[in-house]
C-alpha positions as CSV (number, residue, x, y, z in Angstrom):
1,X,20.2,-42.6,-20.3
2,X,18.4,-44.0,-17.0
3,X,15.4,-46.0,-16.6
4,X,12.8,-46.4,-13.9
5,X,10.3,-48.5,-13.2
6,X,6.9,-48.5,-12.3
7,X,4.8,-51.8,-12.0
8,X,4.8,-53.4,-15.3
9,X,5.7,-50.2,-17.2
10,X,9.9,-49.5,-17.7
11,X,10.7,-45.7,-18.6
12,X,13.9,-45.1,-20.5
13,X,14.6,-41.7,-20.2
14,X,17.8,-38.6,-20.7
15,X,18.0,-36.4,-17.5
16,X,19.3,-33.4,-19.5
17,X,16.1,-33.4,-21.5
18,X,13.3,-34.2,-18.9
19,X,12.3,-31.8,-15.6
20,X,12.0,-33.7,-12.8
21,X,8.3,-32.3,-12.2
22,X,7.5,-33.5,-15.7
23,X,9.0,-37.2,-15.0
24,X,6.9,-37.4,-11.5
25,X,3.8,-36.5,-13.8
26,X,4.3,-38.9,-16.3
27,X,4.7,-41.3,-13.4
28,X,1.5,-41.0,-12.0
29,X,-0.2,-41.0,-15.4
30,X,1.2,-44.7,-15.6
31,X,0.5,-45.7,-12.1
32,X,-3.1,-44.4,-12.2
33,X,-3.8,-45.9,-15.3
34,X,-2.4,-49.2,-14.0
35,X,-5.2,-48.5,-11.0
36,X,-8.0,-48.3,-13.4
37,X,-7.1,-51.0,-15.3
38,X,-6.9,-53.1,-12.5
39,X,-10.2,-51.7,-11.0
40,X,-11.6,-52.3,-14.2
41,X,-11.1,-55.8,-14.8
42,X,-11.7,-56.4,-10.8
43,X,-8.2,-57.1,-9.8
44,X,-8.3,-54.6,-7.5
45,X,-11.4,-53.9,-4.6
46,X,-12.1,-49.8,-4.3
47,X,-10.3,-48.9,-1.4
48,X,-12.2,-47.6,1.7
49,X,-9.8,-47.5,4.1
50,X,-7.7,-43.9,4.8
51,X,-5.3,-43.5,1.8
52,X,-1.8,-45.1,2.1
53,X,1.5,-43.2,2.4
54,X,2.0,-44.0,-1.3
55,X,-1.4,-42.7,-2.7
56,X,-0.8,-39.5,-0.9
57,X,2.7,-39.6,-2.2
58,X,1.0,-39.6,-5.7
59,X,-1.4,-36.9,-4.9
60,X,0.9,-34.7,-3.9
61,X,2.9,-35.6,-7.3
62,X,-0.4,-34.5,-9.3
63,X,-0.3,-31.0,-7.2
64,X,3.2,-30.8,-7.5
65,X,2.4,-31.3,-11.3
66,X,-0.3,-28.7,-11.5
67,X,1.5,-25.9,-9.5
68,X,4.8,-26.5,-11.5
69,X,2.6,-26.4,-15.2
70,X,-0.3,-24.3,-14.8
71,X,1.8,-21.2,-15.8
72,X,-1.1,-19.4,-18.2
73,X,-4.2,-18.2,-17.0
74,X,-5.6,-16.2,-14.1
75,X,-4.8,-19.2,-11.5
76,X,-1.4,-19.5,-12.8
77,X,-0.6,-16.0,-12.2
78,X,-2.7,-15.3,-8.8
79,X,-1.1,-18.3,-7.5
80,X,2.6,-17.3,-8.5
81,X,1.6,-13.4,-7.3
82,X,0.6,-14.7,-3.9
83,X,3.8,-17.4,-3.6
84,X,4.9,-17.3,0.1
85,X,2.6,-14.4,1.3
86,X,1.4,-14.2,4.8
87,X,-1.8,-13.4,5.8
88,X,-4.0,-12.8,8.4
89,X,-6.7,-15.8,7.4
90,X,-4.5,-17.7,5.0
91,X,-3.2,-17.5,1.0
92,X,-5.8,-17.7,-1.4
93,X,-4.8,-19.2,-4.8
94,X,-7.4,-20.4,-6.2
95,X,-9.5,-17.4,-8.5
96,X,-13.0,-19.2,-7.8
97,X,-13.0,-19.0,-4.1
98,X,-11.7,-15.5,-4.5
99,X,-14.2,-14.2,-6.5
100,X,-17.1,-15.8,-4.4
101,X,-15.3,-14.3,-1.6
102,X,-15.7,-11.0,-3.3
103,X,-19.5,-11.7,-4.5
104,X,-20.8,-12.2,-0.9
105,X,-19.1,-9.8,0.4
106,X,-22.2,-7.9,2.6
107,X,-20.5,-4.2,3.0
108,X,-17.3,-2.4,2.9
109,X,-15.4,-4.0,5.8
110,X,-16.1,-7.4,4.4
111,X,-14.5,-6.7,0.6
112,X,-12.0,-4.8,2.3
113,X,-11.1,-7.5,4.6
114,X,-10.7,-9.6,1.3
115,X,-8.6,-7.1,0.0
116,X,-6.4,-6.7,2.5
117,X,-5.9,-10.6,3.1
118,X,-5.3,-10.8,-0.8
119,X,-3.0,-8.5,-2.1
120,X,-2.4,-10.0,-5.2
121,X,-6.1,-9.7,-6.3
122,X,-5.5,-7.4,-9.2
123,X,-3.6,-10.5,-11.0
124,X,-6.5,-11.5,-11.2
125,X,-8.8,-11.0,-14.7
126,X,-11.5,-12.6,-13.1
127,X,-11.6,-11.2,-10.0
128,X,-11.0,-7.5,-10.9
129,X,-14.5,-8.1,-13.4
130,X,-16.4,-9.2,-10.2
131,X,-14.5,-6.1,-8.0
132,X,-15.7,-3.4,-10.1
133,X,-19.4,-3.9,-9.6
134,X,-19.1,-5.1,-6.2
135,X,-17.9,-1.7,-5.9
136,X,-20.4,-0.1,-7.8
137,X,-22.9,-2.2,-5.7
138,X,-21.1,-1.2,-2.1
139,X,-20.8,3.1,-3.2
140,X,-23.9,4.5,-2.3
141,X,-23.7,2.9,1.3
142,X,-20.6,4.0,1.8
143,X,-19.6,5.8,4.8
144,X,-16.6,8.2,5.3
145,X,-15.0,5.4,7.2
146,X,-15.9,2.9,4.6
147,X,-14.2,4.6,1.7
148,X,-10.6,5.4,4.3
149,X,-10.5,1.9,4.8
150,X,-11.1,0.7,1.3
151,X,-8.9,2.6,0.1
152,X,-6.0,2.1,2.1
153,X,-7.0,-1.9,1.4
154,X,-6.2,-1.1,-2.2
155,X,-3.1,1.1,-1.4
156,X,-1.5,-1.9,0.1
157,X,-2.8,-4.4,-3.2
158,X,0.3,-5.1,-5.5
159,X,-0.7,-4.1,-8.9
160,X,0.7,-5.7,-12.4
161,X,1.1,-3.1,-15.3
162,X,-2.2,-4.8,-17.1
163,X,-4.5,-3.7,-14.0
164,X,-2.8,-0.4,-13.3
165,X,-5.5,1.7,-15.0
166,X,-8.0,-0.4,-13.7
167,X,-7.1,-0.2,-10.1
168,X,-5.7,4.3,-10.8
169,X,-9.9,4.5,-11.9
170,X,-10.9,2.2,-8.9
171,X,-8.5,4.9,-6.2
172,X,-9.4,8.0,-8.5
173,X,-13.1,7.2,-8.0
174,X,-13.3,6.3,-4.2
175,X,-11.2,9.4,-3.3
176,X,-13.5,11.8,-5.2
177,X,-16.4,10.4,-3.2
178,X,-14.0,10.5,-0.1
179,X,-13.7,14.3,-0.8
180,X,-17.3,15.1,-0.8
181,X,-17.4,13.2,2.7
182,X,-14.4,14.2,4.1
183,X,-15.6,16.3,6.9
184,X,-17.2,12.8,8.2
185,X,-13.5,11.4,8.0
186,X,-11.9,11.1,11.7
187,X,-8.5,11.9,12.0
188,X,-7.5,8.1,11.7
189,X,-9.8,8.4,8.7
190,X,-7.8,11.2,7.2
191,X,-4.5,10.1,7.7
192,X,-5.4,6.7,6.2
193,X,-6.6,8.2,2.9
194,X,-4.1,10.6,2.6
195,X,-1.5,8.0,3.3
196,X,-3.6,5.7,0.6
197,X,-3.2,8.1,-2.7
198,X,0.6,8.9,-1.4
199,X,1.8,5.3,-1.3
200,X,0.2,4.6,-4.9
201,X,1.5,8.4,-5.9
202,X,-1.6,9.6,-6.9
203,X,-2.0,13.1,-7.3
204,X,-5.1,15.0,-6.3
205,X,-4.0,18.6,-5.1
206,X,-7.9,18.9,-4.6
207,X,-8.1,16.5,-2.0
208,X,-5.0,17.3,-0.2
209,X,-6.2,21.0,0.2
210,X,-9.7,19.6,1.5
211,X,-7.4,17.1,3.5
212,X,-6.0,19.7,5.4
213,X,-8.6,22.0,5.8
214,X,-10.8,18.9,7.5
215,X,-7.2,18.1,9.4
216,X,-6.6,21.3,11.3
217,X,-10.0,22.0,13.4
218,X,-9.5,18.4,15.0
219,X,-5.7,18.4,14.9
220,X,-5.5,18.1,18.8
221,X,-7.2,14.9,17.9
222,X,-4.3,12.9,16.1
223,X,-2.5,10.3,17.7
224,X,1.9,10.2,17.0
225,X,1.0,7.7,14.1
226,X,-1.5,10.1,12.8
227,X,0.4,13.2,13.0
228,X,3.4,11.5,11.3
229,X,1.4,9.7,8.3
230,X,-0.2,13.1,7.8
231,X,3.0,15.1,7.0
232,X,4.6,12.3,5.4
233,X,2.0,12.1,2.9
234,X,2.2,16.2,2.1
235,X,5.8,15.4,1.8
236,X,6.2,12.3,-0.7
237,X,3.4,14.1,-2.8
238,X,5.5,17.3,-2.1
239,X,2.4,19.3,-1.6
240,X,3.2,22.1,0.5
241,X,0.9,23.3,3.3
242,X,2.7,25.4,6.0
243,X,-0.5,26.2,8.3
244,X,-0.8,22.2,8.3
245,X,2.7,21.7,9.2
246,X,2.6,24.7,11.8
247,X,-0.4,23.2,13.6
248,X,1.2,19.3,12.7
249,X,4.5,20.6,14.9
250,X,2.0,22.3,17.1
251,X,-0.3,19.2,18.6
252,X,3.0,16.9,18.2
253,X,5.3,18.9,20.7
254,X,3.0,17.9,24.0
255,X,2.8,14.5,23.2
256,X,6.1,13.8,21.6
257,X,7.2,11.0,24.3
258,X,4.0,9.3,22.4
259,X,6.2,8.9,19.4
260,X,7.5,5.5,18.4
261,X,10.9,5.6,16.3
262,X,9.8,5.4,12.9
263,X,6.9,8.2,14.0
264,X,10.2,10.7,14.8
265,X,12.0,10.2,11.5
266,X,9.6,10.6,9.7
267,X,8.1,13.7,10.8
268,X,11.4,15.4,10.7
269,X,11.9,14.3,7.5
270,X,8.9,15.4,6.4
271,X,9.5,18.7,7.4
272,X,12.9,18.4,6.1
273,X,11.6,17.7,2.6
274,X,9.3,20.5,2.6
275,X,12.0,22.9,3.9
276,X,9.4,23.9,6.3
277,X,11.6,25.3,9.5
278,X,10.0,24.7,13.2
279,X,13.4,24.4,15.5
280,X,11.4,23.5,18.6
281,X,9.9,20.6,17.0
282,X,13.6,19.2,15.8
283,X,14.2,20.3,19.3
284,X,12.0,18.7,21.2
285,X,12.1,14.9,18.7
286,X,15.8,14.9,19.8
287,X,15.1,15.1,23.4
288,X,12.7,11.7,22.5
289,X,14.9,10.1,20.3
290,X,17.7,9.9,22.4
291,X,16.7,7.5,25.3
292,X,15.3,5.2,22.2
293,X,17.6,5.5,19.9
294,X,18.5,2.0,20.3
295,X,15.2,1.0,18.8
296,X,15.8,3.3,14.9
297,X,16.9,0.7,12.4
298,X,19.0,1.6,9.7
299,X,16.5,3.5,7.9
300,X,15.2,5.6,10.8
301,X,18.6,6.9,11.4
302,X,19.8,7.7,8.2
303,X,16.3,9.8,8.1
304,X,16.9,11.4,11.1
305,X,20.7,12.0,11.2
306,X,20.1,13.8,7.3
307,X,16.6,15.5,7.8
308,X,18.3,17.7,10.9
309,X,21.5,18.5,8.1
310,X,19.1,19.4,5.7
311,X,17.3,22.1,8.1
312,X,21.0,22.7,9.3
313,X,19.2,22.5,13.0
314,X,22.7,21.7,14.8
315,X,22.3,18.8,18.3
316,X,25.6,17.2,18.6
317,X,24.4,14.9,21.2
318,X,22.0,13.0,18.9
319,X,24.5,12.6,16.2
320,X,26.8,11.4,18.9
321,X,24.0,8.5,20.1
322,X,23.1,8.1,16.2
323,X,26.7,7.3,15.7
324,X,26.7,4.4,18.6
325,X,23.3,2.8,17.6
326,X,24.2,2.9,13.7
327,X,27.8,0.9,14.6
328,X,26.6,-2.2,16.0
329,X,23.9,-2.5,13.0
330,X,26.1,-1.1,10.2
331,X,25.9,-4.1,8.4
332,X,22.4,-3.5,8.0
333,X,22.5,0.2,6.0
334,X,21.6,0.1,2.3
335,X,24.3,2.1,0.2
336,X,21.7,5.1,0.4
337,X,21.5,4.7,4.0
338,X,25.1,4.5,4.6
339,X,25.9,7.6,2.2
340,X,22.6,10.0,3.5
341,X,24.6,9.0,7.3
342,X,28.2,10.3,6.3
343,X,26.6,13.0,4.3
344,X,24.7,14.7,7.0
345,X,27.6,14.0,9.4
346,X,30.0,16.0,6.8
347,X,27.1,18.5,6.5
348,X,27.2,19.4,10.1
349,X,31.0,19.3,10.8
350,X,30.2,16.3,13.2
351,X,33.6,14.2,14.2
352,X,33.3,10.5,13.9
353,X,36.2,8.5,12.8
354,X,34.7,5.3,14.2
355,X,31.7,6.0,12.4
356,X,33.4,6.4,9.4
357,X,35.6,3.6,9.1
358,X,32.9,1.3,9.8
359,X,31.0,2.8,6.9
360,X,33.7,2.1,4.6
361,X,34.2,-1.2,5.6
362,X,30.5,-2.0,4.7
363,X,30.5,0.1,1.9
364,X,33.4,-1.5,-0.1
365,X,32.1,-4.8,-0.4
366,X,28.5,-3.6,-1.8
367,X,30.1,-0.7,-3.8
368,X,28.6,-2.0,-7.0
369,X,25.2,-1.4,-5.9
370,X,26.0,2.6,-5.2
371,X,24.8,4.8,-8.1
372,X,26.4,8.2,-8.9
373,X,24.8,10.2,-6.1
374,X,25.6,7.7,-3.1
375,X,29.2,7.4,-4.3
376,X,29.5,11.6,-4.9
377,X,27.9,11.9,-1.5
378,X,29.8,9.3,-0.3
379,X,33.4,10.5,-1.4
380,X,32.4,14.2,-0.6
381,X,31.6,13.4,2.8
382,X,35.2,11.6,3.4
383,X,36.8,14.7,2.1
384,X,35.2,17.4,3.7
385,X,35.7,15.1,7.0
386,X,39.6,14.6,6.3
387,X,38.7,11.5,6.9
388,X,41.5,8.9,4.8
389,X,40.5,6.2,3.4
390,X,42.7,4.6,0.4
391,X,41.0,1.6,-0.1
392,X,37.2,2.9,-0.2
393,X,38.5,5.6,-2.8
394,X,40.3,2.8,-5.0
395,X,36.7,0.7,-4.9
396,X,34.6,4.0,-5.2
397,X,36.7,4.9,-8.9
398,X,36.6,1.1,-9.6
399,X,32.7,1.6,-9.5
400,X,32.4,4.7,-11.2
401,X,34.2,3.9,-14.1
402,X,31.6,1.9,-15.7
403,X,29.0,4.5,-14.8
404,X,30.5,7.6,-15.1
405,X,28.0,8.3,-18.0
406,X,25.2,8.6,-14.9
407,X,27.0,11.0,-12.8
408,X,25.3,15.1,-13.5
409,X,27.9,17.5,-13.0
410,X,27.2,17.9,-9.0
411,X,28.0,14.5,-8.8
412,X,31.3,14.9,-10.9
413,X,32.5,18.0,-9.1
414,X,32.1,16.0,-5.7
415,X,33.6,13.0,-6.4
């Protein structure tokens, strides 16, 4: 047992059975109590000068107090949903300031704005009831422009299971309008929408084919960032249309020294998923991934290195400068990364010992986060390399064991 003291008040208390937050709260109770007291029999005068260290000591106990037991309610879980988020203005936690944020909200860039700089909105009760008829409100002003950017403001919002249907109706709704406007839509407006219903997964074959169609007159149009969103989108909803990838490869080729990193991987990875073939393209992103390769993190090269295996487009000097960017980050690779890497290396013959052994020194200590595909791709790739490796193979059957219920028979016939 310990005790503490606080003015005229001892607390006797068991440390095993008392949370510190709760024993700060029960603290300031007394001492403020003490303070009325006092106040009331005119002990003490009302103070009017700034507050001392140890009254703001005390307030900051009470907040401490609230944060730490206001678990229940819409506060409670907007404030835990929006713990350490950055934003643009700053972190909104309390629900009444966000839904009177949301009520005077004038047009579609304002609520968007909100949305944007308050991601966690949807956990939220209260402000999802005063959302939907904002939205209501806001729809028949909407422009083309307005609904691209709203809905890529809701794309980006992170959604609890309670609010999915809410914010699915909310997307489903939006894009509909979007379609019967989408000749209005810019290519920036395009490309955001599409990208908007593919990052929530939302399927609307309708949309994509209007998409498209509205997409290829003003394809010339599209920036690198456009160009790449676009085909990524077709390619995560796997929706396949080859005139929009012919004319994507098409406006992309003259201005492909335009394309940042991530823009490169994951065109060719787009392409590579929809097994849509356009060698001049792969061609011509290897001559401009080359001199930047040194800017492709882990993920950009594992794209790029296993999209051009996939499309079995050969370019030995890329895999060569893959190879001595991916070394000195190596530590960096997720075990999906690091397997995709040795994979498309084994795919295409391509000689790397260095690049190997570093793989499988990163790989064995994080071997229990590999599931049955990375560790079959994995293995396979060693083998078909000749590449020996004793140890990675001991850790690689060490990790199956326990999961070899997981592994399809593909898996099993390449481990």
């Amino acid at each position: 047992m310990r005790s503490l003291t606080t003015g005229s008040c001892k607390i006797r208390y068991y440390p095993s059975l008392i949370s510190f937050q709760l024993l700060c709260a029960v603290v300031f109770t007394l001492a403020q109590l003490q303070t009325e007291n006092a106040l009331a029999f005119g002990l003490l005068q009302q103070p009017t000068r700034r507050p001392s260290q140890s009254n703001r000591s005390l307030r900051f106990t009470q907040q401490l107090f609230a944060r730490s037991y206001d678990r229940g309610g819409d506060q409670g879980r907007a404030r835990k949903a929006n713990h350490r988020q950055r934003t643009s203005g700053r972190v909104v936690f309390n629900t009444e300031d966000l839904v009177q944020q949301i009520k005077s909200s004038r047009n579609c860039f304002e609520l968007g704005k909100v949305l944007r700089e308050n991601p966690s909105l949807f956990f939220s009760e209260d402000s999802i009831r005063t959302l939907i008829p904002k939205v209501a409100e806001l729809k028949p002003k909407m422009s083309a422009r307005d609904l691209a950017g709203l809905l890529n403001a809701l794309a980006k919002a992170r959604v609890p299971p309670r609010s999915q249907k809410v914010h699915e109706k909310l997307m489903l709704v939006l894009g509909e309008l979007a379609g019967r406007k989408i000749e209005d839509l810019d290519e920036r407006g395009i490309a955001m929408t599409l990208n908007a219903f593919a990052k929530k997964g939302f399927q609307d074959s309708q949309f994509f084919e209007m998409a498209a169609e509205a997409a290829i007159p003003i394809i010339d149009t599209f920036t690198s960032q456009g160009l790449s969103i676009t085909v990524n989108a077709f390619a995560k909803m796997d929706h396949s249309h080859p005139a929009l990838f012919d004319e994507v490869a098409k406006a992309a080729i003259p201005i492909i020294h335009t394309f940042e990193s991530q823009h490169l991987s994951n065109t060719v990875n787009a392409f590579a998923k929809m097994d849509h073939h356009h060698p001049m393209l792969f061609n011509e992103v290897a001559k401009a991934a080359i001199p930047i390769i040194d800017t492709f993190n882990s993920q950009s090269l594992a794209n790029t290195v296993n999209a051009f295996a996939k499309m079995d487009h050969q370019h030995p000097m890329l895999f060569d400068e893959v190879a001595k960017a991916a070394i000195p980050i190596i530590d960096t690779f997720k075990s999906k990364e690091l397997a995709n890497t040795v994979n498309a290396f084994a795919k295409m013959d391509h000689q790397h010992p260095m690049l190997f052994d570093e793989v499988a020194n990163v790989a064995i200590p994080i071997i229990d986060t590999f599931n049955s595909q990375d560790i079959a791709n994995t293995v396979n790739a060693f083998a078909k390399m000749d590449h020996h490796h004793p140890m990675l193979f001991d850790e690689v059957a060490k990790a199956a064991i326990p999961i070899i219920d997981t592994f399809n028979s593909l898996d099993v016939a390449n481990t």
